[in-house]
Residue frames as a rotation matrix with the C-alpha (Angstrom) as fourth column:
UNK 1
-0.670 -0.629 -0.395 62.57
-0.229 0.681 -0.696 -8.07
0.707 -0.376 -0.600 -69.41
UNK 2
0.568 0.823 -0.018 60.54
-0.279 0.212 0.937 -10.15
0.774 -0.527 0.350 -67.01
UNK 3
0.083 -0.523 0.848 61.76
-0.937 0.248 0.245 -10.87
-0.339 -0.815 -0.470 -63.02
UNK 4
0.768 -0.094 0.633 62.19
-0.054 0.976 0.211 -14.45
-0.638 -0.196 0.745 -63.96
UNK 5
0.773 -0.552 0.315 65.17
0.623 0.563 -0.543 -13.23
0.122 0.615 0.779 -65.68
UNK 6
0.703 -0.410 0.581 66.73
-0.628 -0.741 0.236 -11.19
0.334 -0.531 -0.779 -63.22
UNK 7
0.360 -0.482 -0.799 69.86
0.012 0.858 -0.513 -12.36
0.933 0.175 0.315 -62.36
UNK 8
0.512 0.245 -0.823 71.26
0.708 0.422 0.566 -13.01
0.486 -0.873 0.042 -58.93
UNK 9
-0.252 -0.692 -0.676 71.73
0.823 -0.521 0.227 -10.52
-0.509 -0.499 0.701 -56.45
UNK 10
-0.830 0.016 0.558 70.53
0.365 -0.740 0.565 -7.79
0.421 0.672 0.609 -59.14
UNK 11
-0.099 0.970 -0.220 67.42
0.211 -0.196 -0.958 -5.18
-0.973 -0.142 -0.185 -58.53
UNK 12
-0.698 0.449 0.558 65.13
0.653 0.078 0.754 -4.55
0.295 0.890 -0.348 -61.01
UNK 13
-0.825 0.534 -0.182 62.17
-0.306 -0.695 -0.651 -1.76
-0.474 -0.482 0.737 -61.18
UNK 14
-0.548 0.658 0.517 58.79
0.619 0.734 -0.279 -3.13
-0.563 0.167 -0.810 -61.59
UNK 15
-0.865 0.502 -0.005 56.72
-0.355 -0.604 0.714 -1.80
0.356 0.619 0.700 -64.82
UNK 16
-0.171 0.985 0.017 53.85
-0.934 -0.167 0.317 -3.56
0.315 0.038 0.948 -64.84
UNK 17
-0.643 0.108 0.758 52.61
-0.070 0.977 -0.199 -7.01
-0.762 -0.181 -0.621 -63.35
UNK 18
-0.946 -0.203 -0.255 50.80
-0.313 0.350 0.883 -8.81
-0.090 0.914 -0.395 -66.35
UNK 19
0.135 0.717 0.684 47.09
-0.503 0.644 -0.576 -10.18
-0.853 -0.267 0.448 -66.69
UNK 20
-0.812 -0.039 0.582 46.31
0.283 0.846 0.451 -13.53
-0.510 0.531 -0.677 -67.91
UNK 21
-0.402 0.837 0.370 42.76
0.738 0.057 0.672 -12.92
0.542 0.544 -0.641 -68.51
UNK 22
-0.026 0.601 0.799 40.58
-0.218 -0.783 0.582 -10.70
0.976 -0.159 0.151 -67.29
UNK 23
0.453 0.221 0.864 39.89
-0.880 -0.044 0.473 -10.88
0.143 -0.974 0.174 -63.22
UNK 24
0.132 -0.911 -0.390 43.56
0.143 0.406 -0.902 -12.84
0.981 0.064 0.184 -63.45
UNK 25
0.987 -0.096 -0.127 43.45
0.112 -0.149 0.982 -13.77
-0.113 -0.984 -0.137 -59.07
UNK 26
0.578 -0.650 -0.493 46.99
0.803 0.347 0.484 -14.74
-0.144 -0.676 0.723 -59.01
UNK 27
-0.459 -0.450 0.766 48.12
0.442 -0.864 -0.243 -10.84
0.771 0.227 0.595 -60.75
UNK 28
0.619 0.403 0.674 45.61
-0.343 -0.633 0.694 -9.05
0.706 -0.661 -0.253 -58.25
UNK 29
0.997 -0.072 -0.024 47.91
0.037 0.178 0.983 -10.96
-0.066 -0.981 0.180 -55.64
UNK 30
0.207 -0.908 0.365 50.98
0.967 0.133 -0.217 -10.03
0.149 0.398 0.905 -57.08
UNK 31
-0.125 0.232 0.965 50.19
0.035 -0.971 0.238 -6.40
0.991 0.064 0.114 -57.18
UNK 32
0.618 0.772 0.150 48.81
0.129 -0.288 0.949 -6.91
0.776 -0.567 -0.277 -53.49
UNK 33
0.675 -0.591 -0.442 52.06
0.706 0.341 0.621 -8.04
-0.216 -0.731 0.647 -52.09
UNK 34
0.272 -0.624 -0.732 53.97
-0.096 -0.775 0.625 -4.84
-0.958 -0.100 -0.270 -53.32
UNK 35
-0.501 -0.658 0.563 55.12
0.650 0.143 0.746 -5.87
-0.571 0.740 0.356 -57.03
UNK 36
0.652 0.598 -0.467 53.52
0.375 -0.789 -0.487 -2.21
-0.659 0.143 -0.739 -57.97
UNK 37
0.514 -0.449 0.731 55.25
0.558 -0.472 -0.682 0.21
0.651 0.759 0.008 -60.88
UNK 38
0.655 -0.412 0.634 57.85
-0.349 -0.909 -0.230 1.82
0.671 -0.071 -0.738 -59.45
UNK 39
0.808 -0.008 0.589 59.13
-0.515 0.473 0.714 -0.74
-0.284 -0.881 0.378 -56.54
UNK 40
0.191 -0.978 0.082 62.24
-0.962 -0.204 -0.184 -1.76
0.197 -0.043 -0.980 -56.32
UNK 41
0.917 0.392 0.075 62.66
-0.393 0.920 -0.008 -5.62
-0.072 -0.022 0.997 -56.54
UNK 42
-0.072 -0.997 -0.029 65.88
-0.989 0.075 -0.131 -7.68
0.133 0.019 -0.991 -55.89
UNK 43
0.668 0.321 -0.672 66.73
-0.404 0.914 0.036 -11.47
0.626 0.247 0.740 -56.04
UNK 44
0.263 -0.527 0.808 67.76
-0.960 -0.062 0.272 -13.13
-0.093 -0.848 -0.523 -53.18
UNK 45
-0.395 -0.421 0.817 67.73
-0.609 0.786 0.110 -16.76
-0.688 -0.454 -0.567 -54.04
UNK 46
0.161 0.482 -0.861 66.76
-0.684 0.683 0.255 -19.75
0.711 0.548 0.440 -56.33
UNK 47
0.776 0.313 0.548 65.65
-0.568 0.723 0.393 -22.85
-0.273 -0.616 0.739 -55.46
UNK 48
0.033 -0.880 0.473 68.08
0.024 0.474 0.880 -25.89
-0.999 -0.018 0.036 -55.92
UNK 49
-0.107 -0.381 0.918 69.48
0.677 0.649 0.348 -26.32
-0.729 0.659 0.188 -59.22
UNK 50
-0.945 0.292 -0.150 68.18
-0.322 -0.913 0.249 -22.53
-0.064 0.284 0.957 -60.29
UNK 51
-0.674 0.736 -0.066 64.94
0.470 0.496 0.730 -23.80
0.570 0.461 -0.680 -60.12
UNK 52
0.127 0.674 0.728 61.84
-0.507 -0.587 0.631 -22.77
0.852 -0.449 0.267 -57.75
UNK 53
0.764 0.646 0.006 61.39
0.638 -0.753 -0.158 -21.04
-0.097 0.125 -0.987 -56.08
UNK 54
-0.375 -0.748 0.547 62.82
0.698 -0.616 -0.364 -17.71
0.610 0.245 0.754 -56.60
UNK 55
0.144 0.152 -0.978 63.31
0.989 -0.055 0.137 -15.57
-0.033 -0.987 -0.158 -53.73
UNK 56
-0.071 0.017 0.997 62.46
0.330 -0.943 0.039 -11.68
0.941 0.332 0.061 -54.00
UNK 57
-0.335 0.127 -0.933 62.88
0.936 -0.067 -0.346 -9.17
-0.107 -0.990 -0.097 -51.85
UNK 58
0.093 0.562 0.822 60.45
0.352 -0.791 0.501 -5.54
0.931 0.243 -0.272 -51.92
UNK 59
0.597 0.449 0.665 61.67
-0.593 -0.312 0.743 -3.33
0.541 -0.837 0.080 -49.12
UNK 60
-0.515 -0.466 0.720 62.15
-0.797 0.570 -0.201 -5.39
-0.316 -0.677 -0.665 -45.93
UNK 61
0.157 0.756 0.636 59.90
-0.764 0.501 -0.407 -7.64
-0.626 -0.422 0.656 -46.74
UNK 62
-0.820 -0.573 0.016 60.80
-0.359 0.535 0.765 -11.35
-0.446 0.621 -0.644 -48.89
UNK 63
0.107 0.865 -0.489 58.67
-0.913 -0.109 -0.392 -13.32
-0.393 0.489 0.779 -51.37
UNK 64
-0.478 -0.520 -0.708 58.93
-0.663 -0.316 0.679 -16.07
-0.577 0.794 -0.193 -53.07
UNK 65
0.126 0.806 -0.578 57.59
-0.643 -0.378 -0.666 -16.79
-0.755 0.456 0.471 -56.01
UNK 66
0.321 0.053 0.945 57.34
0.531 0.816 -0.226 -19.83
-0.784 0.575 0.234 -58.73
UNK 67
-0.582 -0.629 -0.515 58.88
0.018 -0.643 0.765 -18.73
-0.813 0.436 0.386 -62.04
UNK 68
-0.214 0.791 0.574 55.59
0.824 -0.169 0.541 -19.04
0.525 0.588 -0.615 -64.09
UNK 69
0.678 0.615 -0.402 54.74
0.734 -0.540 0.412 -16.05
0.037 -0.575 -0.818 -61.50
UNK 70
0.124 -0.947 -0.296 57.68
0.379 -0.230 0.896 -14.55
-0.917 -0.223 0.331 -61.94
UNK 71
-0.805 -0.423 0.416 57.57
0.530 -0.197 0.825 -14.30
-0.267 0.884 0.383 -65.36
UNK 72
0.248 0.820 0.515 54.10
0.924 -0.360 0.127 -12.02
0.289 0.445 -0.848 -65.28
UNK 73
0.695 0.139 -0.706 55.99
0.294 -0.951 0.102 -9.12
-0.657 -0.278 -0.701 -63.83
UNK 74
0.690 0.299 0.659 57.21
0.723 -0.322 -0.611 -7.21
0.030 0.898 -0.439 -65.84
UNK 75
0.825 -0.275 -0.494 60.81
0.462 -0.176 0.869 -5.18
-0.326 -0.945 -0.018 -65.01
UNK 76
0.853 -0.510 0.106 63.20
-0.212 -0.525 -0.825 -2.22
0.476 0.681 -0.556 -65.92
UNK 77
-0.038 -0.918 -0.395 67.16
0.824 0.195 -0.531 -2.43
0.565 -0.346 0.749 -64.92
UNK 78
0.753 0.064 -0.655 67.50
0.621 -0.402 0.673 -0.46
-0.220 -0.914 -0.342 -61.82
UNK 79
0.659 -0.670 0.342 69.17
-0.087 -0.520 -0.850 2.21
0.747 0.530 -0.401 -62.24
UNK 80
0.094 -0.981 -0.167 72.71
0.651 0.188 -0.736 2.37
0.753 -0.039 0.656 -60.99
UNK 81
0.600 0.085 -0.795 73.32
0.791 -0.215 0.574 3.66
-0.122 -0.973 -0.196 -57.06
UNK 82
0.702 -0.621 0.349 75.29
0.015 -0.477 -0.879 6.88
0.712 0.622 -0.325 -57.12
């Protein structure tokens, strides 16, 4: 499953963020802002109409993020809060 198909309000756990090609800038800046393996990722918002942007949050900290960019991370279901 990729974060551009997280649904609203849901977290997700980041696997892996995706290169295009080799020395792929806009993954190295995906990875820089926190979308690391393991990180916890949640969807706060679409744009109008579901559209872009989509609004992540990592942490305290929001994002957000076109859904061509969106769709290079990579993302397990969170597990379940006990």
């Amino acid at each position: 499953m990729y974060l551009a198909g997280v649904a609203m309000g849901s977290e997700a756990v980041v696997e892996q963020v995706e290169d295009a090609h080799p020395d792929d800038l806009v993954a190295r800046r995906l990875r820089d802002l926190g979308f690391v393996p393991g990180e916890i990722v949640r969807l706060v918002a679409r744009g109008p109409l579901g559209g872009d942007p989509l609004l992540f949050q990592i942490g305290c900290t929001r994002f957000a993020l076109r859904r061509a960019e969106a769709a290079r991370v990579r993302v397990l279901p969170a597990p379940e809060a006990a």
